[in-house]
C-alpha positions as CSV (number, residue, x, y, z in Angstrom):
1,X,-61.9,21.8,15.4
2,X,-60.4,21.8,11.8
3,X,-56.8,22.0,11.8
4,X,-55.4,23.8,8.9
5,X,-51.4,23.0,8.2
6,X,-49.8,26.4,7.2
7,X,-46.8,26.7,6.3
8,X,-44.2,28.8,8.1
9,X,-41.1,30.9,7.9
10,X,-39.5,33.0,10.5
11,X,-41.5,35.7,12.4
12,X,-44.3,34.0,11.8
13,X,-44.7,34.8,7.8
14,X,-47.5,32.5,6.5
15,X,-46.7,33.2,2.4
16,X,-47.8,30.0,1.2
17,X,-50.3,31.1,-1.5
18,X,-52.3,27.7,-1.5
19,X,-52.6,28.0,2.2
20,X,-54.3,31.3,1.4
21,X,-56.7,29.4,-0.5
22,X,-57.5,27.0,1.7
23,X,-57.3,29.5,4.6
24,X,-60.0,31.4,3.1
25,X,-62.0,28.7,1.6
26,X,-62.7,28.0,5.7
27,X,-63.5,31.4,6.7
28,X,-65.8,32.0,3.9
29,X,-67.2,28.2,5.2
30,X,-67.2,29.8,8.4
31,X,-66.2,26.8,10.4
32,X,-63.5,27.3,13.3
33,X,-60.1,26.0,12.4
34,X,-56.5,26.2,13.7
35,X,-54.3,27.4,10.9
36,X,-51.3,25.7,12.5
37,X,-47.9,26.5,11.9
38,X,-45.7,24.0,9.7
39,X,-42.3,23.4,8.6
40,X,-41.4,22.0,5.3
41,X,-39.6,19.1,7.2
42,X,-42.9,18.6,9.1
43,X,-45.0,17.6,6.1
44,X,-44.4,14.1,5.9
45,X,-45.2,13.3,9.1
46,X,-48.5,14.8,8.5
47,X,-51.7,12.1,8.5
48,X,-50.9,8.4,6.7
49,X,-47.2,10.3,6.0
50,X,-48.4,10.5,2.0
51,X,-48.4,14.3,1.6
52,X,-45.5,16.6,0.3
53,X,-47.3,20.0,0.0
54,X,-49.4,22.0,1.8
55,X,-51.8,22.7,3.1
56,X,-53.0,19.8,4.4
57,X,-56.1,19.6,7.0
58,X,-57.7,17.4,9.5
59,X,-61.3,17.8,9.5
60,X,-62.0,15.2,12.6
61,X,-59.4,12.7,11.3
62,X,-60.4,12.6,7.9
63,X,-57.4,13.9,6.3
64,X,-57.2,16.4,3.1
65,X,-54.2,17.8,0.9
66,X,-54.0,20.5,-1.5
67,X,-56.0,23.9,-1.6
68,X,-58.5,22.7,-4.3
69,X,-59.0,19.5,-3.3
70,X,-59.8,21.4,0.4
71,X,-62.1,23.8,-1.1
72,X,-64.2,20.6,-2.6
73,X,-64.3,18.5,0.3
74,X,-65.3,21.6,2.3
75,X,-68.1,22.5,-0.3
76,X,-69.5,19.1,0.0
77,X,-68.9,18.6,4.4
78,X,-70.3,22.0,5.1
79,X,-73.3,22.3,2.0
80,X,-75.3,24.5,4.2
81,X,-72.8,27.1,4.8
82,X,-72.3,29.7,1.7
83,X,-70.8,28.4,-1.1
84,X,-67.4,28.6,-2.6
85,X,-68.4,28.0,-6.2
86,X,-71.9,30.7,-6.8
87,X,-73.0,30.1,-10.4
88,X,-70.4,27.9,-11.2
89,X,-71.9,24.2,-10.2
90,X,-69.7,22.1,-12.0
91,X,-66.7,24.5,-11.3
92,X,-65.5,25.2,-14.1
93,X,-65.0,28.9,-14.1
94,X,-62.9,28.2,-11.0
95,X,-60.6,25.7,-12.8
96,X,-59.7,28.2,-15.2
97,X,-58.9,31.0,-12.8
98,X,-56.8,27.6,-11.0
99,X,-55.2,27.6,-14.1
100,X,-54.4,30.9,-14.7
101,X,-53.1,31.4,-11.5
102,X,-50.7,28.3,-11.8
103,X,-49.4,28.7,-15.5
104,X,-49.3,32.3,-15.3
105,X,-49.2,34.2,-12.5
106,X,-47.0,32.3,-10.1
107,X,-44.4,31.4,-12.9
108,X,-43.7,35.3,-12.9
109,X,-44.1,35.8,-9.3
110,X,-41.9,32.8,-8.0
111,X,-38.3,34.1,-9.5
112,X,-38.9,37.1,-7.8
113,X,-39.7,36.2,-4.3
114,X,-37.6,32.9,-3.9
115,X,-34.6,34.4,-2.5
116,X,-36.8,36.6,0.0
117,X,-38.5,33.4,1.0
118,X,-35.1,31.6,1.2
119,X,-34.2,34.6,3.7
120,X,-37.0,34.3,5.7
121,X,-36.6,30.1,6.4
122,X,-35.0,28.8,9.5
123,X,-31.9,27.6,9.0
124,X,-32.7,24.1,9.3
125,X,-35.1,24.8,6.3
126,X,-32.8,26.5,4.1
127,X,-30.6,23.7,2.2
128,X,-34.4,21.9,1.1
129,X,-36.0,25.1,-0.4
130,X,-32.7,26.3,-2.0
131,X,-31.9,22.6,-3.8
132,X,-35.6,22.1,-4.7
133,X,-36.2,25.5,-6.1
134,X,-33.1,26.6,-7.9
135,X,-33.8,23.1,-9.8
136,X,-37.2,24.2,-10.3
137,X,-36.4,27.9,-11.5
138,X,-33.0,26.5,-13.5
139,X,-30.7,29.2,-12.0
140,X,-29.8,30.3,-8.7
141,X,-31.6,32.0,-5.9
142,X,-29.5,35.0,-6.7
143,X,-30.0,35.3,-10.0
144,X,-33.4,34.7,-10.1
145,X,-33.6,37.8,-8.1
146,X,-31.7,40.2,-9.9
147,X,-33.8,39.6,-13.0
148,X,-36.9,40.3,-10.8
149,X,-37.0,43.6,-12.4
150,X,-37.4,42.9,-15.8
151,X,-40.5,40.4,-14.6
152,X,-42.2,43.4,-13.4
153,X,-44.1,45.2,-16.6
154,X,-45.0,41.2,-17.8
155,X,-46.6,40.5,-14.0
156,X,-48.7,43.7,-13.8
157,X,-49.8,43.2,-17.6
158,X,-50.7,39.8,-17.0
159,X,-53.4,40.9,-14.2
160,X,-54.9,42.6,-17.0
161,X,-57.8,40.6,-17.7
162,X,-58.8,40.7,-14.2
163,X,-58.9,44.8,-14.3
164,X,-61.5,44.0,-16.9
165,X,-63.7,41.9,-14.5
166,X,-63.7,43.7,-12.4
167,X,-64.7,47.1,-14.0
168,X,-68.0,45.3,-14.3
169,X,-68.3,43.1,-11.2
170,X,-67.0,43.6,-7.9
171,X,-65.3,40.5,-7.2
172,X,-64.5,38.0,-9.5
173,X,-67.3,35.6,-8.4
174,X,-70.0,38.5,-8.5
175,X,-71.3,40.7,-5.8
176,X,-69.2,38.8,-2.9
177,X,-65.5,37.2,-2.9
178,X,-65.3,33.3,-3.6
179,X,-63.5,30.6,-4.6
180,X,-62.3,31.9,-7.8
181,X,-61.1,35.4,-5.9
182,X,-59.0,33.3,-3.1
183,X,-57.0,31.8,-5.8
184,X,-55.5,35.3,-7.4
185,X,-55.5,36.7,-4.2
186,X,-53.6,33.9,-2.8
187,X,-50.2,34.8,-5.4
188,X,-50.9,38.7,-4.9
189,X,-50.7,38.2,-0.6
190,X,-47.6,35.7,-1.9
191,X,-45.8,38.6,-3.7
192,X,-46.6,40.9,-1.3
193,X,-45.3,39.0,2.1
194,X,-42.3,38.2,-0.3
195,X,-40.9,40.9,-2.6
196,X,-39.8,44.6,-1.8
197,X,-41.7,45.9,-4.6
198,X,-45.3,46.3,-4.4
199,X,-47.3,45.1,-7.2
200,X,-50.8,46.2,-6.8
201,X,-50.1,49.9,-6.0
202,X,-52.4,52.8,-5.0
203,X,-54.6,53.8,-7.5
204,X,-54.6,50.5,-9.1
205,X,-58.3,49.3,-10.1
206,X,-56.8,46.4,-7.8
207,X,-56.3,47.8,-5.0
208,X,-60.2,48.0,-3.4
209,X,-61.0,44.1,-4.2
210,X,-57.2,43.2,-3.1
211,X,-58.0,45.5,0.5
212,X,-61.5,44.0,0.6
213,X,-60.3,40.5,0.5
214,X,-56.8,41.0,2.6
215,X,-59.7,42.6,5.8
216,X,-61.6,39.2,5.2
217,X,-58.2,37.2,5.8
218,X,-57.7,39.6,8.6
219,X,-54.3,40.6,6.8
């Protein structure tokens, strides 16, 4: 069986939004997999000892980090189970949404769900995520969190263009989630397992694709 690395905070909180990806990426493969549990300490002990993020899977030994490099391997190990890139052979529409999920999105969402996350960390976990990511984010924990609010109108503004897809389509990939819909749904199930404010509210032309995809991810 594939095992999936996931990272973990307390109670069992998977918020990782790359591990969404890749999470997905297998369901929608439909090949059994472990989504096991990990600790930020645990990464580097994790296959030749090479990787620093997750996720990370093991696909029989042969070892694979990051969410997009997982989602290709998987395309080309499992080529007769549906694919994660419909229409979109040379992948390119999925390296923009990649993009815009990375340079937009999560530089919004990240200041305002780093001192949740903080929270949620064992303790042994806590002096790693709060040195790496206030040097990241340039300010404190703290104060990345009290300006959280004034992040808000730019984050729902900057899902705009999806509410224009899909107005015409009902996933981002066409009639049925892919790829390119795991990404953004991937920071949207981040902000949401990590802020106190809910960003894709009722009533939202968000809200059915974000519930369809969150019963796929049996979330």
């Amino acid at each position: 069986m594939i095992v999936l690395f996931d990272l973990v905070t307390q109670d069992d909180l998977r918020p990782s939004p790359f591990c969404w990806r890749a999470k997905l990426a297998l369901m929608h493969k439909g090949v059994p997999f472990e989504a096991r549990a990990t600790l930020y300490s645990e990464i580097s002990k994790l296959g030749d000892g090479s990787f620093r993020t997750l996720p990370v899977m093991n696909d029989g030994g042969f070892w694979t980090g990051g969410s997009f490099q997982i989602a290709t391997e998987l395309e080309t190990r499992y080529a007769d189970a549906p694919t994660l890139f419909p229409d979109d052979p040379q992948r390119r529409f999925v390296e923009f949404i990649e993009a815009y999920a990375d340079r937009v999105l999560h530089p919004l969402i990240f200041p305002q769900v780093a001192l949740n996350i903080w929270k949620q960390l064992p303790s042994s976990q806590k002096e790693y995520f709060r040195s790496t990511r206030e040097l990241r984010l340039g300010t404190t924990l703290e104060e990345a969190h009290r300006q959280a609010d004034s992040k808000q109108a730019a984050t729902r503004a900057s899902l705009d263009p999806l509410r224009g897809v899909l107005k015409r389509r009902h996933y981002l990939s066409g009639d049925s989630p892919a790829y390119a819909d795991y990404i953004v749904f991937g920071a949207l199930k981040w902000h949401s397992l990590a802020s106190e404010i809910t960003l894709v509210e009722t009533g939202d032309s968000l809200s059915p694709w974000f519930e369809s995809i969150s019963r796929i991810a049996g979330s």
